[in-house]
BAVO-706054 format. One record per residue (C-alpha): residue number from 1; x, y, z; residue in one letter. Coordinates in steps of 0.05 Angstrom, whole numbers, plus 5000, padded with zeros to 4 digits. Layout:
N
<node NUM,<X,Y,Z>,A>
...
***
This chain:
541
<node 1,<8069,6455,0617>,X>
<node 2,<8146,6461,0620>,X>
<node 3,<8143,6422,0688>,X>
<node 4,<8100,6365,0663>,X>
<node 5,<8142,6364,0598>,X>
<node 6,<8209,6354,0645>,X>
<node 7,<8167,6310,0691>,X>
<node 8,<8157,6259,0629>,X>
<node 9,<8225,6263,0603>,X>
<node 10,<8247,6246,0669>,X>
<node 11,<8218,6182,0670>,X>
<node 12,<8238,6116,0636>,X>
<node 13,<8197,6075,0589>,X>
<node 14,<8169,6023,0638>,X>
<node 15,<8139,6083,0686>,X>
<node 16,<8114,6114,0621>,X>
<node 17,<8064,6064,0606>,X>
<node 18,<8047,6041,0674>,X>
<node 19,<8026,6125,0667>,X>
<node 20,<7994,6113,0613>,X>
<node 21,<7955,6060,0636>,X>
<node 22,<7945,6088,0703>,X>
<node 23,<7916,6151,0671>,X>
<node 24,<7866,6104,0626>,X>
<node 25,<7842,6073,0682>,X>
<node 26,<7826,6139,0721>,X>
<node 27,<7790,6158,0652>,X>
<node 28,<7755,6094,0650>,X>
<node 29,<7736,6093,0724>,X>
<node 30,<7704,6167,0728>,X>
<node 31,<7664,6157,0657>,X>
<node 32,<7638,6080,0687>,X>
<node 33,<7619,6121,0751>,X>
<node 34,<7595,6187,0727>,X>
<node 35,<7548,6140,0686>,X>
<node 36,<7523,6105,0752>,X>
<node 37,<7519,6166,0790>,X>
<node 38,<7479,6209,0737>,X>
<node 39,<7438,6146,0716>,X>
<node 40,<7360,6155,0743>,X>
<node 41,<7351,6111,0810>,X>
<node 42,<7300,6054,0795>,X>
<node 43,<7241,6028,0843>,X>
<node 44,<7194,5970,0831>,X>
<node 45,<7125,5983,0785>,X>
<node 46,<7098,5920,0787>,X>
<node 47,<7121,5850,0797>,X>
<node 48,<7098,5776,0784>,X>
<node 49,<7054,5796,0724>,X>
<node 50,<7026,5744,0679>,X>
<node 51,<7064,5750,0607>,X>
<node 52,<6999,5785,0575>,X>
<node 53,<6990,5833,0628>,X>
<node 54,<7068,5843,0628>,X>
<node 55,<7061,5862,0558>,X>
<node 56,<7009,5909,0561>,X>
<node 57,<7053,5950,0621>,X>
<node 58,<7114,5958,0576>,X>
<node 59,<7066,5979,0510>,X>
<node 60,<7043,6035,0557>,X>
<node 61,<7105,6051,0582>,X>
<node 62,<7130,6053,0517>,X>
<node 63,<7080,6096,0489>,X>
<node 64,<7085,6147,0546>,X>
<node 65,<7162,6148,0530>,X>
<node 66,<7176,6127,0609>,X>
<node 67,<7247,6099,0620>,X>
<node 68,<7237,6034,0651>,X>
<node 69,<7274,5969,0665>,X>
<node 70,<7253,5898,0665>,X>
<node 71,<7290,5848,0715>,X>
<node 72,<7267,5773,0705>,X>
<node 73,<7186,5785,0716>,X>
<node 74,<7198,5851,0748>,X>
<node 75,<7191,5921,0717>,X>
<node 76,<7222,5983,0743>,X>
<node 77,<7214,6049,0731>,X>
<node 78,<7246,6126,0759>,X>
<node 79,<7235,6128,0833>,X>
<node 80,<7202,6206,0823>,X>
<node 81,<7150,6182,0769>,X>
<node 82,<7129,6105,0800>,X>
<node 83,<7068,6136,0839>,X>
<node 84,<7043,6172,0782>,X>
<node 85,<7049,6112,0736>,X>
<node 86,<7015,6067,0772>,X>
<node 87,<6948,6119,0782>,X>
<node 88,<6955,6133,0711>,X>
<node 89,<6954,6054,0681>,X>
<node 90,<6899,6043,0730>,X>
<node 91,<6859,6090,0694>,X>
<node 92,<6877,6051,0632>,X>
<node 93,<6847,5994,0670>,X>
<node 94,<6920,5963,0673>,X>
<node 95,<6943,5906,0689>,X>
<node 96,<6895,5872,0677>,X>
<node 97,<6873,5801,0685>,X>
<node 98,<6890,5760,0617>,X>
<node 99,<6837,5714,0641>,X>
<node 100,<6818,5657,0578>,X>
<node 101,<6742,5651,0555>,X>
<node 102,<6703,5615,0502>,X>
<node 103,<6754,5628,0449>,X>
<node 104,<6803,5576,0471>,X>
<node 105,<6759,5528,0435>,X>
<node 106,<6770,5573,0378>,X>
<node 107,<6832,5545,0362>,X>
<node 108,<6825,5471,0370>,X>
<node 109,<6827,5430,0305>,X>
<node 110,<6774,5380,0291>,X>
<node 111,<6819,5331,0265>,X>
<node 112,<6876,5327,0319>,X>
<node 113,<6823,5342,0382>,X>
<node 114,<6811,5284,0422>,X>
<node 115,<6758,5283,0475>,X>
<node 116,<6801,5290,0532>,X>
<node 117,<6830,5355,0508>,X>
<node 118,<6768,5392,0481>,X>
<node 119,<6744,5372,0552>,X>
<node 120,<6800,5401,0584>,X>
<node 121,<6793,5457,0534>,X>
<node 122,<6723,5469,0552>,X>
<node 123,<6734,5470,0628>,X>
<node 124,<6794,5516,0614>,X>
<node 125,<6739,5568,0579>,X>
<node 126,<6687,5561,0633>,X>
<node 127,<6736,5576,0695>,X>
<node 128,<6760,5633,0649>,X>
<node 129,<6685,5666,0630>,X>
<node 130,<6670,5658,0706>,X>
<node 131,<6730,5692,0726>,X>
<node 132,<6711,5747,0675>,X>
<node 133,<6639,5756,0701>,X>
<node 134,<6674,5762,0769>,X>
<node 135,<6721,5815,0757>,X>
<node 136,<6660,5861,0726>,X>
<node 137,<6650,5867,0800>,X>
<node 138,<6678,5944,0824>,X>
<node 139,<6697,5903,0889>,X>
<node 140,<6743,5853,0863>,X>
<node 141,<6806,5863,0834>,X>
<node 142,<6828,5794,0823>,X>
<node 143,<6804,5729,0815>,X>
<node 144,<6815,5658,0800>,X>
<node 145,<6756,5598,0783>,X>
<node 146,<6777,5530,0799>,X>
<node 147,<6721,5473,0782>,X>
<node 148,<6730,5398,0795>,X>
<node 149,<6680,5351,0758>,X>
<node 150,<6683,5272,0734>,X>
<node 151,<6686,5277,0665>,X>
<node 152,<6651,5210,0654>,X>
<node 153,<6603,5185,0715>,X>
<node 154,<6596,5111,0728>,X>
<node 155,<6546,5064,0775>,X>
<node 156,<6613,5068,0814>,X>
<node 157,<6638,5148,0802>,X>
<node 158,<6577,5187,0831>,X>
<node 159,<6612,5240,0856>,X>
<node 160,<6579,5323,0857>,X>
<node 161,<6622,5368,0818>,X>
<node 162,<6650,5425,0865>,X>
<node 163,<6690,5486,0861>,X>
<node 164,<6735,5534,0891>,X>
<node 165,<6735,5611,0877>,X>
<node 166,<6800,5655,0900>,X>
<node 167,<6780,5729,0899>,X>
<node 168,<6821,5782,0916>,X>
<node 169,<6779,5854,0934>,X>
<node 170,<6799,5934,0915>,X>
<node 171,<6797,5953,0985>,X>
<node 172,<6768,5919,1052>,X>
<node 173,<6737,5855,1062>,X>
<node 174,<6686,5814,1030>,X>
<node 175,<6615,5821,1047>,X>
<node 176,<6582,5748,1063>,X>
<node 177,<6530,5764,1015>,X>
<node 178,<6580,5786,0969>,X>
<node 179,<6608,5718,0971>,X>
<node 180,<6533,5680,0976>,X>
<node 181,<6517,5720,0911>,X>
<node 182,<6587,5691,0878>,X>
<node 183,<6573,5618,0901>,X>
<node 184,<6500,5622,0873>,X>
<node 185,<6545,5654,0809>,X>
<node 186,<6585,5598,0796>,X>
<node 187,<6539,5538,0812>,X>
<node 188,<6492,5558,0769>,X>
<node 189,<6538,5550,0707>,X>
<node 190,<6555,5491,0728>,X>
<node 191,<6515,5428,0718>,X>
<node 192,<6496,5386,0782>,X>
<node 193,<6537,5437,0821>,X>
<node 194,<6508,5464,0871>,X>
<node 195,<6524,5530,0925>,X>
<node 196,<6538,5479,0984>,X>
<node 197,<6592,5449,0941>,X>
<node 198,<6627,5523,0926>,X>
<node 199,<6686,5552,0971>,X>
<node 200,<6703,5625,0965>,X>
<node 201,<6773,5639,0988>,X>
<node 202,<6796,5711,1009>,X>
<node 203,<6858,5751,0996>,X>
<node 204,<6888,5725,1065>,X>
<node 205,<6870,5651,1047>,X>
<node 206,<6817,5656,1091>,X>
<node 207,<6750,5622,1068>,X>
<node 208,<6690,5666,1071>,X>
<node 209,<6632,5628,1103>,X>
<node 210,<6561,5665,1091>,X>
<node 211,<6524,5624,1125>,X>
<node 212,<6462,5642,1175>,X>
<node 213,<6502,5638,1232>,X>
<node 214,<6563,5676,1205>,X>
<node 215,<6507,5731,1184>,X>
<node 216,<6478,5746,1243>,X>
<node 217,<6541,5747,1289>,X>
<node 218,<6562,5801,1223>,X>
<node 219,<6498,5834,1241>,X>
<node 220,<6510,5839,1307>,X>
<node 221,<6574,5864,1314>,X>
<node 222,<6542,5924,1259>,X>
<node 223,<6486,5930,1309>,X>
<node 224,<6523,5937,1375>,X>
<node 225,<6577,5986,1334>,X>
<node 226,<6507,6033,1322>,X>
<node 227,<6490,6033,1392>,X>
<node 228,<6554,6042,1420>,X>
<node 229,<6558,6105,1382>,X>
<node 230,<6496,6130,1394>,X>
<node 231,<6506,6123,1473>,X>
<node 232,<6581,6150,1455>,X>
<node 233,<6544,6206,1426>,X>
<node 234,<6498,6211,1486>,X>
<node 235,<6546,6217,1541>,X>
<node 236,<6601,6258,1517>,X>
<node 237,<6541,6315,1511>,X>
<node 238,<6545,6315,1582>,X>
<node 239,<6618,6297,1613>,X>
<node 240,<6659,6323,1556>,X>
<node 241,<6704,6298,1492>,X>
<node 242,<6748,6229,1515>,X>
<node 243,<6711,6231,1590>,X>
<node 244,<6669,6165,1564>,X>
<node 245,<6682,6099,1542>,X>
<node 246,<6632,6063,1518>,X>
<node 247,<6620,5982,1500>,X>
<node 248,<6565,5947,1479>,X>
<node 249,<6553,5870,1467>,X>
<node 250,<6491,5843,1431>,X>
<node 251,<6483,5758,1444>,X>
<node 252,<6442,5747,1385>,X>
<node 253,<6396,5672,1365>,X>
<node 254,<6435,5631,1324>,X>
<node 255,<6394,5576,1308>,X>
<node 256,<6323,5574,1270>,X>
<node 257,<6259,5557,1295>,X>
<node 258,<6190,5542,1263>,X>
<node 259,<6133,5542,1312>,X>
<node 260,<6051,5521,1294>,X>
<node 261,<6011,5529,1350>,X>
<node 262,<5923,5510,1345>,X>
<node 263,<5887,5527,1408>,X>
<node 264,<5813,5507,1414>,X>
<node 265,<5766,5550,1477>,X>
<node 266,<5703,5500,1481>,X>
<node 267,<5675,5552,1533>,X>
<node 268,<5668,5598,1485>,X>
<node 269,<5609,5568,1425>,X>
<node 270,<5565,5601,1402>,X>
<node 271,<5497,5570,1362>,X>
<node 272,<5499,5587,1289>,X>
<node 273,<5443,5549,1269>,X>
<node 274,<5388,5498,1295>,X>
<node 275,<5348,5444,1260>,X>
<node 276,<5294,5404,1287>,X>
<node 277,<5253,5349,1260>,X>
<node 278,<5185,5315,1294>,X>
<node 279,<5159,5241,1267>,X>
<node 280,<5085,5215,1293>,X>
<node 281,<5069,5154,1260>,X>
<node 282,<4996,5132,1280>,X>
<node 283,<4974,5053,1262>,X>
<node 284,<4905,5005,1273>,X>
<node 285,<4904,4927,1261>,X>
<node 286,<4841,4885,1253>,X>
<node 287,<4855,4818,1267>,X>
<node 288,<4796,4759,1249>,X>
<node 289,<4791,4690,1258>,X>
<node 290,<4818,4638,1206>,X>
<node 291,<4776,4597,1163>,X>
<node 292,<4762,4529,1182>,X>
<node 293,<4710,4478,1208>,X>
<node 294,<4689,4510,1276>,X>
<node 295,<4671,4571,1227>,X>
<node 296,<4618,4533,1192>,X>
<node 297,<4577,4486,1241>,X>
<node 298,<4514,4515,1259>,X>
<node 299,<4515,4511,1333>,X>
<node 300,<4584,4533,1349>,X>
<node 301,<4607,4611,1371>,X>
<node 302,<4645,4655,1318>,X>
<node 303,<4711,4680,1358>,X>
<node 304,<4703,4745,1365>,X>
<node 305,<4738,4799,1323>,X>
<node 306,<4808,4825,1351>,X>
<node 307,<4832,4905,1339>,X>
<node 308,<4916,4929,1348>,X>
<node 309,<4925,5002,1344>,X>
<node 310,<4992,5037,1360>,X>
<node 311,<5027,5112,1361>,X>
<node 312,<5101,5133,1351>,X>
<node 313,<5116,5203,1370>,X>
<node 314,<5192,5223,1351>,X>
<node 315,<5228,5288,1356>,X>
<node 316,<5302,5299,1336>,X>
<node 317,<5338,5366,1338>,X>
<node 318,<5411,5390,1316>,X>
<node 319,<5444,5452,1338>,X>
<node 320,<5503,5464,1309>,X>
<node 321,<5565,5516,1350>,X>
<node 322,<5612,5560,1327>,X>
<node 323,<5679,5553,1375>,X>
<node 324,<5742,5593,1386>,X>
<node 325,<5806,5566,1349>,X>
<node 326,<5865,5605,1347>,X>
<node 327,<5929,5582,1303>,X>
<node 328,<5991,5610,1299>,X>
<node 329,<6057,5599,1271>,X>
<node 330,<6122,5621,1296>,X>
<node 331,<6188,5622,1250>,X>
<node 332,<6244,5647,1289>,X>
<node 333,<6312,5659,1246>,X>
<node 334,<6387,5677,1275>,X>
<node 335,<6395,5743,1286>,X>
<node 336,<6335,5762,1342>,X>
<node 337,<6377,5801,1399>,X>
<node 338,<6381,5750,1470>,X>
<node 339,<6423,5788,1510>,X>
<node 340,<6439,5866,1512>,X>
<node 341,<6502,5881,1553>,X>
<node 342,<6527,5962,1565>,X>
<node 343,<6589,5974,1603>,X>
<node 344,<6602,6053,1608>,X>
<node 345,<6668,6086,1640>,X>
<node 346,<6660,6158,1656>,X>
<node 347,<6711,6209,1683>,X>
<node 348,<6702,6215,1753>,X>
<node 349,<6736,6284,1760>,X>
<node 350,<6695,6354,1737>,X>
<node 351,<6746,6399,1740>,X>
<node 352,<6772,6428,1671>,X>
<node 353,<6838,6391,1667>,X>
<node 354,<6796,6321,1677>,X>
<node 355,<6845,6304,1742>,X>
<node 356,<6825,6276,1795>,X>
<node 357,<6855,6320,1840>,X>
<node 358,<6822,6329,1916>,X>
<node 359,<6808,6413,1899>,X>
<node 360,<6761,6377,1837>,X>
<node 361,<6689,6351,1852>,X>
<node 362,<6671,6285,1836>,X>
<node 363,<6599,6253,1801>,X>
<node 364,<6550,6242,1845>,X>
<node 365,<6507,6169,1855>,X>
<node 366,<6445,6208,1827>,X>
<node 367,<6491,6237,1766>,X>
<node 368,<6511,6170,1746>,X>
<node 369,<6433,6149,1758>,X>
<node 370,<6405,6200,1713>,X>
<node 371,<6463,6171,1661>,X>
<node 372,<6435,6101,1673>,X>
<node 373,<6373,6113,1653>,X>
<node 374,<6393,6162,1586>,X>
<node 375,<6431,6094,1568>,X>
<node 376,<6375,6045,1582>,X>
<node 377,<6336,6092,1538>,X>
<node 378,<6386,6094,1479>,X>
<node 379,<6396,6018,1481>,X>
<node 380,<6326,5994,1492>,X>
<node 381,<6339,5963,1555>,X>
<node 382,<6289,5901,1575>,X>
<node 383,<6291,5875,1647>,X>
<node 384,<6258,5812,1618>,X>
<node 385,<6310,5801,1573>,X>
<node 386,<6362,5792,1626>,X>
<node 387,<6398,5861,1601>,X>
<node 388,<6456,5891,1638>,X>
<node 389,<6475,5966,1638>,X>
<node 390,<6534,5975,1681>,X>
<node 391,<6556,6060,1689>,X>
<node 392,<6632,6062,1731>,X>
<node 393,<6666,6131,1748>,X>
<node 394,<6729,6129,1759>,X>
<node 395,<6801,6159,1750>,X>
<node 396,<6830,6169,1680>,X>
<node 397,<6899,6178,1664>,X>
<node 398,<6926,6244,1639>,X>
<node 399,<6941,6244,1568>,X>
<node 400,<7012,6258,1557>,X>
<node 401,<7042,6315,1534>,X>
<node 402,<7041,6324,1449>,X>
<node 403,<7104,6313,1422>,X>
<node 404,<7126,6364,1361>,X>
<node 405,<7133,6347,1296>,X>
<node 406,<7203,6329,1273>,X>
<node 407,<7227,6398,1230>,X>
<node 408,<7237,6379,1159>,X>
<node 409,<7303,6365,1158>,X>
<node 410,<7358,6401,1107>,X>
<node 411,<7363,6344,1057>,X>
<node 412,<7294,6343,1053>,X>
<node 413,<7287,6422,1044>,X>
<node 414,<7331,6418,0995>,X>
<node 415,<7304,6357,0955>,X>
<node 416,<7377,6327,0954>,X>
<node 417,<7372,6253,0928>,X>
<node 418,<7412,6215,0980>,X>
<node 419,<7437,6159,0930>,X>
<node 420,<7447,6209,0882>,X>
<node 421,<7489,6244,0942>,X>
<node 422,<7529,6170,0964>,X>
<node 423,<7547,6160,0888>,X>
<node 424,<7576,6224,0888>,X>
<node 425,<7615,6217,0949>,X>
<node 426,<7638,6141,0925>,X>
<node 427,<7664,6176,0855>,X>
<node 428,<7709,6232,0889>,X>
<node 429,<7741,6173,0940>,X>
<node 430,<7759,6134,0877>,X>
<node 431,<7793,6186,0847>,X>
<node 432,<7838,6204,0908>,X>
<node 433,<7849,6134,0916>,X>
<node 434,<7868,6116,0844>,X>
<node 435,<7907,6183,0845>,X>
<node 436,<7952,6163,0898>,X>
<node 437,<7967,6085,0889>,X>
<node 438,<7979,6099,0812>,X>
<node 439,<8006,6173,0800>,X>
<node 440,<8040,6183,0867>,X>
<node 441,<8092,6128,0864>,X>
<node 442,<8107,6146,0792>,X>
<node 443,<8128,6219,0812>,X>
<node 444,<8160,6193,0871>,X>
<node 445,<8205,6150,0828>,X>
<node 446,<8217,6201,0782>,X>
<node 447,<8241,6251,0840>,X>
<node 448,<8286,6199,0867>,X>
<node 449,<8318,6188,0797>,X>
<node 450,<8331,6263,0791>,X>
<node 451,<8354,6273,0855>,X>
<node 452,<8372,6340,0892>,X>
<node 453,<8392,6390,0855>,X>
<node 454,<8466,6408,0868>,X>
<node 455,<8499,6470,0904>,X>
<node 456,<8515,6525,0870>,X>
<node 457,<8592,6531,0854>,X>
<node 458,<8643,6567,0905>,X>
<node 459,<8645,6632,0877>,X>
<node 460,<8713,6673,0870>,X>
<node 461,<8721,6744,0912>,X>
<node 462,<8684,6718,0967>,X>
<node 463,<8708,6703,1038>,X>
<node 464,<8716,6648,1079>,X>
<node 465,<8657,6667,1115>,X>
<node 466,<8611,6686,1049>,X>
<node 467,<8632,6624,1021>,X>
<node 468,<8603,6587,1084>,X>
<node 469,<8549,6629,1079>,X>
<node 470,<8528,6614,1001>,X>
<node 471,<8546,6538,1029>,X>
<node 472,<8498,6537,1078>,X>
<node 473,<8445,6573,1023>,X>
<node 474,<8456,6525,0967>,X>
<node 475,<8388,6517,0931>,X>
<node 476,<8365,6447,0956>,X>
<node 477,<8288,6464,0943>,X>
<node 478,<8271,6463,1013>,X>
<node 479,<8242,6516,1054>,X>
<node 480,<8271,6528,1127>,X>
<node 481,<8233,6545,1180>,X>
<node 482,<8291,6566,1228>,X>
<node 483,<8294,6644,1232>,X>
<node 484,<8349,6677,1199>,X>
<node 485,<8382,6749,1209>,X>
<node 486,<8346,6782,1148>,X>
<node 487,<8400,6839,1147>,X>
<node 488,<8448,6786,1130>,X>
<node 489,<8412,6754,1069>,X>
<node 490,<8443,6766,1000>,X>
<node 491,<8425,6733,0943>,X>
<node 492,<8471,6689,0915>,X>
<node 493,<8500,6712,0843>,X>
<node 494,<8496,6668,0780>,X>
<node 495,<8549,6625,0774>,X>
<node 496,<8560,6649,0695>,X>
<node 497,<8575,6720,0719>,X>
<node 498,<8643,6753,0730>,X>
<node 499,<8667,6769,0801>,X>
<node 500,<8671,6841,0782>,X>
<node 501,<8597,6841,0765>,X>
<node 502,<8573,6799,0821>,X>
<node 503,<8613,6858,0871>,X>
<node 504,<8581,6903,0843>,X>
<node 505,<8516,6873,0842>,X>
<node 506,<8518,6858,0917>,X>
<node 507,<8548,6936,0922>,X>
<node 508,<8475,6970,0911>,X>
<node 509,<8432,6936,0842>,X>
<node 510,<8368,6926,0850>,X>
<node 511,<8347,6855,0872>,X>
<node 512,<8293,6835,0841>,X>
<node 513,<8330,6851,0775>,X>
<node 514,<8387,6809,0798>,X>
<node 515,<8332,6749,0806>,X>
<node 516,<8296,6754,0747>,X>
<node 517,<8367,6759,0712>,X>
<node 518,<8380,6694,0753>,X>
<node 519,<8313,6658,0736>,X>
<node 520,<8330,6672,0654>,X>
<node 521,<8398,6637,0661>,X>
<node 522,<8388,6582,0706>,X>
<node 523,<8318,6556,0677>,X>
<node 524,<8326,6485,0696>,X>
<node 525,<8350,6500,0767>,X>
<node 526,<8294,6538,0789>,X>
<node 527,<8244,6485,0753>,X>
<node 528,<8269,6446,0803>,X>
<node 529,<8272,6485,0856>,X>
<node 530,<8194,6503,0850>,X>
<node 531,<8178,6425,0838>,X>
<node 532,<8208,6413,0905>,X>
<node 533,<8168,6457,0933>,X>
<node 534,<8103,6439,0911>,X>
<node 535,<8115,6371,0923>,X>
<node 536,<8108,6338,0986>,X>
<node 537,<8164,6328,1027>,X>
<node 538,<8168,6263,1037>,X>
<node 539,<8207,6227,1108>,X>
<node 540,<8258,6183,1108>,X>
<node 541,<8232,6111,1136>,X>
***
């Protein structure tokens, strides 16, 4: 305390404040970055929320007492609690979407509602109830209803009403008739709209087409994944784990067709009934002479009396058949399988290091025959069809060798925070630096003001060569590192005392007395001397 005290004296009044200051600063500098380094490092929660959902977040967080941040639409929260946070408000159900329904018209006023905006208003509601009904859907976690419609149709304005639905799922893609169930969704709450007219749009911005075609290519690829594994399955029974790979490819119809066939057999009647009808008709005509004047004279001949007769036989009959007819009618839709195609790589080696090594038998022809026809079985191979089943053996590649797992390293055994470390690091460096480009020129100054401290005086009764001697060992504060005859070394009396007393002192007292007798009279000296010492020496430019 007695050194510092000197220290400040020492100084004038213009290095007093710039200590001062200096020493303000350092205070100021270690509080601003003790508060950085012991503040909580901060990682994203959620970002780009809408302003309702935003304020639902902070409510939470606030009610859970979590230390968080908001930067611009961004919220932040402590790096060791974000994971947990975000599980727990998803339980909560948040954030949610602040989707707008019905009760936008709520707040429209009669009197200053025009038609345009209640019909904007109205549209506004029905995207929002749609978007709603959506998002009661487990799969979806997002989604957004976009309908365009003429608000006033004209003999010249006679276009359909469509729409646009952006959906955004929980976890993998959307099924097509997922997306066929949404477009049936929205066009039926929609007048004159209808499911041709309604685009889904994915996550990726990818539009999700459910048609036939896109259904059965979907069905295909599910198909061809079950038989692969089941042949998968089927062959690594027999040549091992990873000694088979198998690929299968179904060519599926794509297009629909209706077929109505009627096919008549006239060979093959037969007589279901028979009707027969016979008709005799059986007649006579008498025929006599007309009346006239021959007829009545006396002497003349009567002509003589002229009979017609005549028969009609008639038979009709009517047998009515029963013939084959067959009628059939054929709808084909996408989906029926075309083509079948099997490729299958096998291992050719046996032994139990699967190498192909020349000690190591191979697979036989018949082997790989018997695994042909395990595979035709499995797929439901058809000739007809124009199926292919193609079984290869050949050479695989070692696997390498497994790497090891990287050892936890100490940082991580330890659960050190690295920024936590860095801040650390960056508040001892600006301490050393402020230390020496403020406080070490202001006790260099003050050195050079006080200067060395002087020689002892020559002191009387001594020789020539003692007073050389106490020259040479004047108390400059320095330590020597040339070595010295230690037999030789006296210590050098106070310059207060007598000659008498510093004879005798040198003749046989005990030294350490003599120091400490030194050290109480010459206070300031020795101050010195020890501030030399413990300050750095410093070289001459």
């Amino acid at each position: 305390m007695q050194h510092l005290k000197i220290l400040w004296l020492s100084l004038d009044t213009r290095k007093q404040v710039i200590a001062v200051l200096g020493g303000l600063a350092i205070v100021a500098t270690l509080f601003a970055i003790f508060q950085i380094a012991t503040k909580p490092s901060m990682s994203l929660l959620y970002s780009g929320l809408e302003d309702r959902a935003s304020g639902d977040v902070i409510q939470a967080l606030e009610a859970k007492g979590v230390i968080h941040e908001i930067r611009g639409d961004s919220i932040f929260v402590e790096t060791s609690r974000r994971d947990a946070l975000r599980m727990s408000l998803a339980s909560e159900g948040l954030p949610g979407m602040s989707s707008t329904g019905y009760e936008v018209l709520d707040g429209l006023n009669g009197f200053g509602t025009t038609s345009q905006m209640f019909d904007a208003a109205y549209w506004r509601a029905k995207e929002g109830e749609l978007a709603r009904t959506i998002l009661a859907s487990p799969m979806i976690s997002s989604a957004r209803v976009h309908i365009a419609t003429s608000l006033r149709r004209t003999a010249f304005n006679d276009s359909e009403p469509s729409a646009s639905v952006s959906v955004i799922t929980a976890g993998g893609d959307l099924p097509a008739r997922h997306a066929k169930a949404l477009k049936y969704l929205v066009a039926s709450a929609v007048a004159g709209l209808t499911p041709e007219n309604v685009a889904i749009v994915d996550g990726q911005g990818g539009v999700i087409d459910d048609s036939e075609a896109s259904n059965a290519t979907s069905l295909a690829d599910q198909r061809a994944e079950i038989l692969r594994g089941r042949v998968q399955n089927l062959l690594e029974a027999r040549v091992g784990h990873g000694n088979a790979v198998v690929e299968v490819s179904i060519e599926t119809v794509t297009e629909s067709e209706s077929i109505h066939q009627k096919q008549i057999d006239p060979d093959s009647r037969v007589v279901i009934s028979t009707d027969s009808e016979e008709t005799v008709n059986r007649s006579t005509n008498a025929d006599t002479a007309a009346v006239g004047v021959a007829s009545n004279l006396p002497d003349g001949d009567a002509d003589a009396q002229q009979n017609s007769e005549s028969n009609e036989n008639r038979t009709r009959e009517r047998i009515n058949y029963e013939i084959s007819e067959t009628e059939r009618r054929i709808v084909r839709e996408p989906g029926a399988v075309k083509r079948l195609t099997v490729a299958v790589l096998v291992n050719s080696a046996l032994g139990p290091d699967a190498a192909a090594e020349p000690g190591n038998p191979q697979r036989s022809d018949a082997e790989l025959a018997n695994l042909r026809e395990l595979v035709a079985s499995a797929v439901g191979y058809d000739e007809q069809r124009g199926d292919m089943i193609t079984i290869k053996a050949m050479e695989f590649e070692a696997p390498g060798a497994p790497g090891t797992g990287s050892a936890p390293s100490l940082i991580d055994a330890w659960g050190i925070d690295v920024m936590s470390l860095v801040k650390l690091v960056i508040l001892a460096l600006t301490v050393l630096a402020t230390a020496l480009l403020v406080l070490r020129p202001i006790l260099k100054g003050a050195r050079q003001d006080t200067g060395a401290l002087a020689a002892p005086p020559t002191l009387p009764g001594l020789d020539g060569a003692a007073r050389q001697e106490a020259r040479m060992d004047a108390l400059t504060g320095e330590i020597d590192d040339t070595p010295r005859n230690t037999e030789r070394m006296e210590l050098v009396p106070s310059a207060r005392t007598d000659p008498g007393d510093a004879l005798a002192e040198r003749s046989g007292e005990d030294p350490v007395g003599r120091l400490r007798t030194m050290i109480e009279e010459r206070k300031e000296e020795t101050v010195e001397i020890l501030r030399n010492w413990l300050e750095p020496k410093e070289e001459d430019a």
